[in-house]
C-alpha positions as a printed NumPy array, in Angstrom:
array([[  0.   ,   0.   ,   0.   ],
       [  1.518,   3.48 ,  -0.974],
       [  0.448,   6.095,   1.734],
       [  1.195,  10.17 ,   1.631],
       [  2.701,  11.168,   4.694],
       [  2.342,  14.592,   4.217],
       [ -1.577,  13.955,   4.773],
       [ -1.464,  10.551,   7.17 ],
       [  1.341,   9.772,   9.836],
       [  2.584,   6.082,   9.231],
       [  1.069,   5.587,  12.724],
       [ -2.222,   6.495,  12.074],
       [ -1.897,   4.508,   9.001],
       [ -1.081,   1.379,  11.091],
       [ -3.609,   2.254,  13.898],
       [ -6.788,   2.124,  11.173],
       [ -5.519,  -0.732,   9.608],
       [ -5.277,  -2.647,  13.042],
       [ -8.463,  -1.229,  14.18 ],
       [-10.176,  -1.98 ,  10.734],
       [ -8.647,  -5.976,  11.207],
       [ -6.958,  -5.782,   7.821],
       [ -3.499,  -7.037,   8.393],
       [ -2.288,  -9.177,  10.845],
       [  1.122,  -8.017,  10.014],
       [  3.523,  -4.686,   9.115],
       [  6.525,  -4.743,   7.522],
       [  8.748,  -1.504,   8.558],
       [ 10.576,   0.075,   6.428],
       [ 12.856,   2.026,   8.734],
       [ 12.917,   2.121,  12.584],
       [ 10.907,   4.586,  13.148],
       [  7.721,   2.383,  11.193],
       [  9.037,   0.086,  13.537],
       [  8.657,   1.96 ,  16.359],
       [  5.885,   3.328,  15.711],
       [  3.663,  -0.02 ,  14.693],
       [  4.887,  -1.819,  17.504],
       [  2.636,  -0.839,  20.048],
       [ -0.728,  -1.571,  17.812],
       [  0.814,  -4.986,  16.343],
       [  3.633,  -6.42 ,  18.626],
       [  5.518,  -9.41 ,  17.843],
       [  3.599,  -8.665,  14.058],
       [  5.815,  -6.321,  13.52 ],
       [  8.561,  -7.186,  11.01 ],
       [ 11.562,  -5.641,   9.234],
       [ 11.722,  -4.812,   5.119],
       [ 14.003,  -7.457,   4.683],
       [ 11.863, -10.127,   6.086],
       [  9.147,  -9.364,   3.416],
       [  8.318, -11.424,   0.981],
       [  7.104,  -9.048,  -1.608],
       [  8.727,  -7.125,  -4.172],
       [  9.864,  -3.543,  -2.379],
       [  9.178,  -0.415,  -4.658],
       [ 12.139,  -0.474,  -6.8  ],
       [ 10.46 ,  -3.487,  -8.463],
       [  6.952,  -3.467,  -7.95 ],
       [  6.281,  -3.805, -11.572],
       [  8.177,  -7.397, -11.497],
       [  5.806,  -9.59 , -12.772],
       [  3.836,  -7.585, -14.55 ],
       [  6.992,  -6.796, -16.747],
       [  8.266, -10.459, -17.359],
       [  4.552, -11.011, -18.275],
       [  4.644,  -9.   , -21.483],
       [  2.168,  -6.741, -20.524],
       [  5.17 ,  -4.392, -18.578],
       [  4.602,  -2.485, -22.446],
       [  1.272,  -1.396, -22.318],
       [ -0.309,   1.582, -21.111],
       [ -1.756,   1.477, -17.851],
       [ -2.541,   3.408, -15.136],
       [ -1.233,   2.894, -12.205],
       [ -4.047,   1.652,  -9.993],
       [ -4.103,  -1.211, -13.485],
       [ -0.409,  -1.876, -13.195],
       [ -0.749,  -2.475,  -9.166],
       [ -3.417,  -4.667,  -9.526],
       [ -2.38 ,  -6.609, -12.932],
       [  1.063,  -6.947, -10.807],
       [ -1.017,  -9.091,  -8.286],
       [ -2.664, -11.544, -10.529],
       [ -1.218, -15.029, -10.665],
       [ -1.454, -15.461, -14.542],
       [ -2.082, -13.595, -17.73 ],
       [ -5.268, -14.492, -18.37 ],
       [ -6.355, -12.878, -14.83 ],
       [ -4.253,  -9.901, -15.482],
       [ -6.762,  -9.544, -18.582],
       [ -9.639,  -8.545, -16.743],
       [ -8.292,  -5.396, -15.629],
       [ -7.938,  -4.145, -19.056],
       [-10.271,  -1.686, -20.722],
       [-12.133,  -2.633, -24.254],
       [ -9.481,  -0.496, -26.497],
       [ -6.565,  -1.783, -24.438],
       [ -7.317,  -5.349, -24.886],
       [ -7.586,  -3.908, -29.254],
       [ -4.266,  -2.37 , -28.757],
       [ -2.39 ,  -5.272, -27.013],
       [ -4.112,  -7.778, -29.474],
       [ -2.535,  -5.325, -32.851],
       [  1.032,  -5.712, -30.498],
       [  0.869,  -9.513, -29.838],
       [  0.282,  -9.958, -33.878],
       [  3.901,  -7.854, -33.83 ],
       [  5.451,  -9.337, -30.955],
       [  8.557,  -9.966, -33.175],
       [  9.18 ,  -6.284, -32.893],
       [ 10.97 ,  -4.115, -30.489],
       [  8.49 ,  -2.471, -28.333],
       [  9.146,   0.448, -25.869],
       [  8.752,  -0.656, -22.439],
       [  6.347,   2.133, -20.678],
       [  8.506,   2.629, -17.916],
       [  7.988,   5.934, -16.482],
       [  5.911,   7.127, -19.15 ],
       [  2.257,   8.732, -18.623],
       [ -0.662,   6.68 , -19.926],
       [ -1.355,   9.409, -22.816],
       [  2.4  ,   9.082, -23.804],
       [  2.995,   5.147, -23.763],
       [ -0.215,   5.154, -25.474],
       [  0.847,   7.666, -28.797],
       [  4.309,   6.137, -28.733],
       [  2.404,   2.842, -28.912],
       [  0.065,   3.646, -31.455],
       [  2.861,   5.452, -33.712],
       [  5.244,   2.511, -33.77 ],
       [  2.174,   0.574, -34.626],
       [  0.939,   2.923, -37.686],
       [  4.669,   2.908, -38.591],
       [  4.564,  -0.892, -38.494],
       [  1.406,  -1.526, -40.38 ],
       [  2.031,   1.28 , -42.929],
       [  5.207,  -0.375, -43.914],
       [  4.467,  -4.103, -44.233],
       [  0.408,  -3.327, -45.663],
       [ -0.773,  -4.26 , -42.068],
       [  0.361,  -7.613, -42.766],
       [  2.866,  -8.947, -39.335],
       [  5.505, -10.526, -40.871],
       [  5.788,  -8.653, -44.227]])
């Protein structure tokens, strides 16, 4: 879960979460997390390097090595797609026109393709659709050619 902490304090964070039941556990990222979940969770509390989850240099792990890391998405999509177990779940969280425009890039996976990376959805998505034109103007829209 990403959290602003110029609008919530880590511990009040922690302190909903533990009065809402949601997690039985928090993984610190720096001694004063630690410090100040420890009260509201205990022996629950546990260090970053005893997580077993990707930390946010690589959240987009899986979601990368699925082929889908090229897309456009926004960011609540990549978090989410990131979570599913398989492709065909990751899918679901795709809009009508971004299931068309992964569909013309699968029939041209033999091409390079920009990976999104830090791009904005509007961005990936022009530089998507102009390597695409460029693509299907030069072979007749035939993959392959």
């Amino acid at each position: 879960m990403r959290f602003d902490p110029a609008r919530l304090s880590f511990a009040e964070l922690a302190r909903a979460a533990r009065e809402g039941g949601e997690i039985p556990v928090v993984y610190a990222l720096d001694p004063a997390q630690e410090a100040a979940s420890r009260p509201l969770f205990g022996a629950g509390v546990r260090a970053r390097g005893e997580a077993p989850i990707a930390w946010v240099e690589d959240q987009e792990y899986y979601l990368r090595s699925s082929g889908f890391g090229r897309l456009p998405l926004l960011e609540l999509q990549a978090t989410r797609m990131n979570a599913e177990p398989d492709d065909l779940s990751r899918t679901r969280h795709l809009s009508p026109r971004q299931r068309q425009l992964l569909a013309r890039m699968e029939a041209w996976a033999a091409e390079a393709w920009p990976d999104r990376g830090g791009a904005d959805f509007a961005s990936s998505w022009r530089q998507i659709e102009a390597r695409l034109a460029e693509l299907e103007s030069r072979a007749d829209g035939v993959p392959g050619s």
